[in-house]
C-alpha positions as CSV (number, residue, x, y, z in Angstrom):
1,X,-20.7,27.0,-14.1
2,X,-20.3,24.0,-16.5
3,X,-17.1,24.5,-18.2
4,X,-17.3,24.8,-22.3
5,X,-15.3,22.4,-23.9
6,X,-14.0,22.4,-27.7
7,X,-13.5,19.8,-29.7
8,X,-10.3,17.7,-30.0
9,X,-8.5,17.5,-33.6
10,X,-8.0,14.1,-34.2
11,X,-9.5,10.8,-34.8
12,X,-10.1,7.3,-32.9
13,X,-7.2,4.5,-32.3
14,X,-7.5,2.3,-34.3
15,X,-7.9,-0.7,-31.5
16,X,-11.4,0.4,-31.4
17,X,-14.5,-1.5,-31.5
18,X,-15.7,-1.5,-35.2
19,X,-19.0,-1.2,-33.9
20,X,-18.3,2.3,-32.7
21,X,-17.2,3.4,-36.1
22,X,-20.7,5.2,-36.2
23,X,-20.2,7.2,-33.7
24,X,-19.0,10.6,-34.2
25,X,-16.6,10.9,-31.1
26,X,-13.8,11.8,-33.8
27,X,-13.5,15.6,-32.8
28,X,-13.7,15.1,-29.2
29,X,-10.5,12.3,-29.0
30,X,-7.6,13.5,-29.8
31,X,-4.6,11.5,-31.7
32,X,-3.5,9.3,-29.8
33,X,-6.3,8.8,-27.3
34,X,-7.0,5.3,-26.4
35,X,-9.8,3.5,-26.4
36,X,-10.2,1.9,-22.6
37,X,-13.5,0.4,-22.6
38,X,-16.8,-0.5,-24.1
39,X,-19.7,-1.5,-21.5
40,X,-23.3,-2.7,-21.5
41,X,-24.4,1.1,-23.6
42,X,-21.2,3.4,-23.4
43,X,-17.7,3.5,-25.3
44,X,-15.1,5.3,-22.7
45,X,-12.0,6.5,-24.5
46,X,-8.6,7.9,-22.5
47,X,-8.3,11.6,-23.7
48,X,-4.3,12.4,-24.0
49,X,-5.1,16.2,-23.8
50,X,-5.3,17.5,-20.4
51,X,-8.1,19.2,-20.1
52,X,-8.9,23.0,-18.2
53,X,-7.8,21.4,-15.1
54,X,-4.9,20.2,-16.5
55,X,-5.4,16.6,-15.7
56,X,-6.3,13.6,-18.1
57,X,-9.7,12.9,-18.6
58,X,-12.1,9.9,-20.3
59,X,-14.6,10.6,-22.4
60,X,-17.4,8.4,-22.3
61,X,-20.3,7.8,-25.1
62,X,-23.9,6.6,-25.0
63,X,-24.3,4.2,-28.1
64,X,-28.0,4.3,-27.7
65,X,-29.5,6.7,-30.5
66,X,-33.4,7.2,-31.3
67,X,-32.5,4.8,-34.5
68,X,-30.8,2.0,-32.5
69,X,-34.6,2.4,-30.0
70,X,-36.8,1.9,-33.5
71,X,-34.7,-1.1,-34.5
72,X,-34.8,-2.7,-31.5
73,X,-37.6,-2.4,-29.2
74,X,-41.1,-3.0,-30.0
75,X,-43.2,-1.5,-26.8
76,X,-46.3,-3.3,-25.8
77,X,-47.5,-0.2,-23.7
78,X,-49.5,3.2,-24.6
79,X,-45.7,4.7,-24.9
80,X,-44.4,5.3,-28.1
81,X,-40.3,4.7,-28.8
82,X,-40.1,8.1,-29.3
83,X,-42.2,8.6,-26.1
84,X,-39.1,6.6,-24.6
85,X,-36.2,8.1,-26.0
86,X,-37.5,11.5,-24.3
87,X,-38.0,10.1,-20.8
88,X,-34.6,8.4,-21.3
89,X,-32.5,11.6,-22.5
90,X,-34.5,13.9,-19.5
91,X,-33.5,11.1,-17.2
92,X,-29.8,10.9,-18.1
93,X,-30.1,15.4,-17.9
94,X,-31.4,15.5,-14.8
95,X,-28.3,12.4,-13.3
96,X,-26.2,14.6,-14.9
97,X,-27.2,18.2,-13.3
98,X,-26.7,16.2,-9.9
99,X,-23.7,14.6,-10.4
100,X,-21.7,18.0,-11.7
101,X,-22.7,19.7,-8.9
102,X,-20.9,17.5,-6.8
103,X,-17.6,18.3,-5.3
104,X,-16.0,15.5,-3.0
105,X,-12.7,13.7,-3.2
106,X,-14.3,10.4,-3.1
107,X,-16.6,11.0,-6.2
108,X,-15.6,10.9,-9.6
109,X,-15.7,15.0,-10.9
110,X,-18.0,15.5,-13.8
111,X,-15.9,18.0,-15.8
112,X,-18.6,18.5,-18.6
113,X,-20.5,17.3,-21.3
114,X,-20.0,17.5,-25.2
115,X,-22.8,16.6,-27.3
116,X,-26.2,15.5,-25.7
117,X,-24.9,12.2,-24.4
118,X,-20.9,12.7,-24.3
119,X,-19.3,12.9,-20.8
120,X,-16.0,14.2,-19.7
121,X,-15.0,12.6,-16.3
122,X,-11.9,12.3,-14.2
123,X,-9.4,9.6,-15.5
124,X,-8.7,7.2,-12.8
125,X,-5.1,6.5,-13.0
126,X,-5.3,3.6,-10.5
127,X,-8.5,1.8,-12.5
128,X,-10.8,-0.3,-10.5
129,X,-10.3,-1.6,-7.3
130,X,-9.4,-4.8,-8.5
131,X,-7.0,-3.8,-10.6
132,X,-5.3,-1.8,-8.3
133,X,-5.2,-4.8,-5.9
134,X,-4.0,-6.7,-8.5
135,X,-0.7,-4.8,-8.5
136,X,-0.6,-3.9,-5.3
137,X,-1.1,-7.4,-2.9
138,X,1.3,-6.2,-0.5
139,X,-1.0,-5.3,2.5
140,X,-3.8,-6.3,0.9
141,X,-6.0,-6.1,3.6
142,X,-4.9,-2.6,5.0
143,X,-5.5,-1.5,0.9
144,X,-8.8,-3.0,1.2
145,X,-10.2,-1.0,4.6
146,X,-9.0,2.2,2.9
147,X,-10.5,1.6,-0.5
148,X,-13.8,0.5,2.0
149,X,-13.3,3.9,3.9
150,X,-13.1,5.6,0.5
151,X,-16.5,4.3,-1.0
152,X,-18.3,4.8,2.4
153,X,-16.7,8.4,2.4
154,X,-18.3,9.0,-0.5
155,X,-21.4,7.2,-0.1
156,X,-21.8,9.3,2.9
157,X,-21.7,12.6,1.0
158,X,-23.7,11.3,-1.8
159,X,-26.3,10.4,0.9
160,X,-26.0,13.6,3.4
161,X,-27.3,15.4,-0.2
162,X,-30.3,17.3,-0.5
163,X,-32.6,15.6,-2.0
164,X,-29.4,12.0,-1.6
165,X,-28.6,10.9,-4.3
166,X,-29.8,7.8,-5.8
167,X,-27.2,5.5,-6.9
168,X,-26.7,2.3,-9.3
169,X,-25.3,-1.0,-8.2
170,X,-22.2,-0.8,-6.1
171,X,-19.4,-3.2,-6.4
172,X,-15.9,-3.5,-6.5
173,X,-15.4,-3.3,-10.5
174,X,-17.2,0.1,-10.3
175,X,-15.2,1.7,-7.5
176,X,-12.1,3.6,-9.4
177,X,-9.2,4.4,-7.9
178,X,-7.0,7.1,-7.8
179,X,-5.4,7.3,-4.6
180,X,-2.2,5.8,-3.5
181,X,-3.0,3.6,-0.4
């Protein structure tokens, strides 16, 4: 069962991206929460609360709205913008009923949503592989076999799915860490 989430009292850091000031992510960060990162369509923000599971969590934000879609694309085919925005928001639905099913120590948890395209997900405390290499060069290559093991781990599960799951781009940057190696 998805668990139900309320929102957070609070408001932004002010570090933030002006660009995300539209974004109503206000009442799911709480004071105090930080803002970590901003990628190629999402805003991912460090949630001081602990959550149900009493662990830290990110939230992370799609930016892309049905407005932002009219402004910006023009599409040459029989599909309509709005035609897009629909098979875009039952796309992300359906990634997200398979990835909060899932329930492996080498996959980042899926600990709800809030709002139709607001994700709670396990805070990496270690950050990217790179990062955590960064810090950690001392047996760099023994850390680099076990964060290997780790992604094929999971890759394995993901895989050994019924129907597998299909999965974006893998590299380093995107594998988070949060074990101690």
């Amino acid at each position: 069962m998805e668990p139900e989430y309320e929102p957070l009292i609070g408001s932004p850091v002010d570090a933030a991206p002006e660009s995300t000031a539209h974004l109503n992510v206000s009442p799911y960060i709480s004071t105090g929460g930080v803002f970590l990162a901003r990628g190629v369509a999402t805003d991912v923000w460090l949630v001081d609360t602990p959550n149900i599971y009493d662990c830290k969590y990110v939230f992370k934000t799609v930016r892309l709205t049905l407005d932002t879609l009219k402004e910006n694309c023009n599409p040459k085919g029989p599909r309509r913008v709005e035609q897009l925005w629909e098979d875009f928001i039952a796309a992300f639905k359906l990634k997200v009923q398979q990835w909060k099913i899932l329930d492996h120590s080498h996959v980042v948890r899926l600990f709800g949503t809030m709002n139709s395209l607001g994700l709670c997900v396990e805070f990496c405390v270690n950050g990217t592989a790179p990062e955590y290499l960064e810090t950690h060069s001392h047996g760099s290559s023994r850390l680099r076999k076990g964060m290997i093991l780790d992604v094929l781990l999971g890759l394995e599960y993901i895989h050994s799915r019924t129907p597998p799951i299909v999965h974006g781009c893998l590299c380093m940057v995107r594998a988070l860490s949060n074990h101690a190696y």
